[in-house]
C-alpha positions, 0 to 999 in steps of 0.5 A: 500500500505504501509503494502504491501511494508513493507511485501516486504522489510521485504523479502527482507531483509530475503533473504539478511539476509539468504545469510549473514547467511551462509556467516558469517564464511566466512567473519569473517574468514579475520579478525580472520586470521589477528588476528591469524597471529599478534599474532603468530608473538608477540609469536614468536618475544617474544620467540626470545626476539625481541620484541620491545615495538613499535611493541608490541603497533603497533601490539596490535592496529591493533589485536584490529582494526581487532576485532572491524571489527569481532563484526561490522560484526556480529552486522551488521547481526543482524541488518539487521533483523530490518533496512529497508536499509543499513545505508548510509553516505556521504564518499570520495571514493578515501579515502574510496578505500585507506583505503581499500587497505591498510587494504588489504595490511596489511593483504594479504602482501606487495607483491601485487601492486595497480594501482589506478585511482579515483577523489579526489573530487567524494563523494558517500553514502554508508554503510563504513563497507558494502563497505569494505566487498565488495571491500575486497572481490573483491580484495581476488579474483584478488590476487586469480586469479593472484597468479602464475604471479611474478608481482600481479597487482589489478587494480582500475578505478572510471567513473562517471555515471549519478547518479552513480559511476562506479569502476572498477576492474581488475588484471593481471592474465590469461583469463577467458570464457564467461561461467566463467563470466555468472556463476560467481553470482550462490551460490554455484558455485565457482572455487576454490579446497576450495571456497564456491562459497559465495563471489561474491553472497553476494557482489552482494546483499550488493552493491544492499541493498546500492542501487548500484550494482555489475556486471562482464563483460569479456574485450577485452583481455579476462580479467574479470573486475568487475564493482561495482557501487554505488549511489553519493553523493547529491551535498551539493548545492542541499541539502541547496535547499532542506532545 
């Protein structure tokens, strides 16, 4: 039995490690994006003889930070070859999800608005990296669908589920058909005149390999909200039990 359930995760962990093979240009392509802008912006700050050594330190640091996520990303799919499940840690959603964001911001631009609803105290067990991925991705595509409104609104709203914790995510721009939402998970099918159609596939197979979940529903308004769910975290009193 045990040789049997090694040769199923062994597929499993093929297929997830076939669609990040495709998707890994298209998720290294944001931190070679951000590099790319820092440092044309260095460039041009030092050709006009503006640049301020504060912002040179700054912007190196974050030229670095985007270069770290660019090797994690590749180091993680290598390693999906060898581990059986994602490397989960205990983490703080609501300061996992403000990470996020920022990061988002700092890339994206400052134009965009947050409206965030989350506990402070709701812990979950996930891979940082993997989470961050997804969470990037789901907010690429609400600024995508909300780019001609004057006001880009994301919204995020964490319930709590059973065993689960439930975020929700949503953004200001125009409806969408029950069509759009059943096909939203194809490969290969996407919306966008320069879209794979990889994103939301592989953050469905991300947020499944943590044990959690991604689904997108069409509200009452007409809006896609999409409904990323993640394990919890086992309370620390249950744990001293268990030890």
């Amino acid at each position: 039995m045990n040789s049997e359930q090694e040769k199923i995760s062994a597929m499993e962990r093929a297929g997830i490690v076939g669609q990040l093979s495709s998707m890994i240009a298209h998720e290294l392509q944001q931190p070679i994006n951000a590099i790319t802008n820092f440092s044309r912006g260095l460039r041009i700050r030092n050709e006009r003889g503006s640049l301020d050594p504060e912002v040179l330190q700054e912007t190196l640091q974050r030229i670095t930070h985007q270069s770290e996520t660019a090797a994690q990303i590749v180091n993680k799919v290598r390693a999906y070859a060898k581990q059986h499940s994602a490397e989960k840690v205990r983490v703080n959603l609501l300061a996992l999800l403000k990470k996020s964001i920022q990061k988002f911001k700092q890339i994206k631009g400052s134009r965009l608005s947050f409206d965030l609803n989350c506990p402070e105290t709701i812990e979950v067990e996930v891979d940082p990296l993997e989470s961050d991925l997804v969470l990037y991705n789901l907010f690429k595509n609400s600024l995508e669908a909300c780019k001609n409104e004057a006001e880009p609104l994301i919204i995020i709203s964490v319930e709590q589920s059973e065993q689960k914790t439930v975020i929700k995510i949503q953004d200001n721009g125009p409806e969408i058909s029950e069509d759009l939402v059943n096909s939203i998970f194809i490969p290969k099918v996407s919306q966008k005149t320069d879209g794979l159609g990889l994103g939301l596939s592989i953050c469905k197979a991300l947020a499944e390999s943590q044990g959690g979940s991604l689904t997108a529903i069409r509200n009452e308004q007409g809006h896609l909200v999409m409904k990323l769910c993640l394990p919890m975290a086992v309370p620390a009193k249950d744990i001293r039990k268990n030890q």
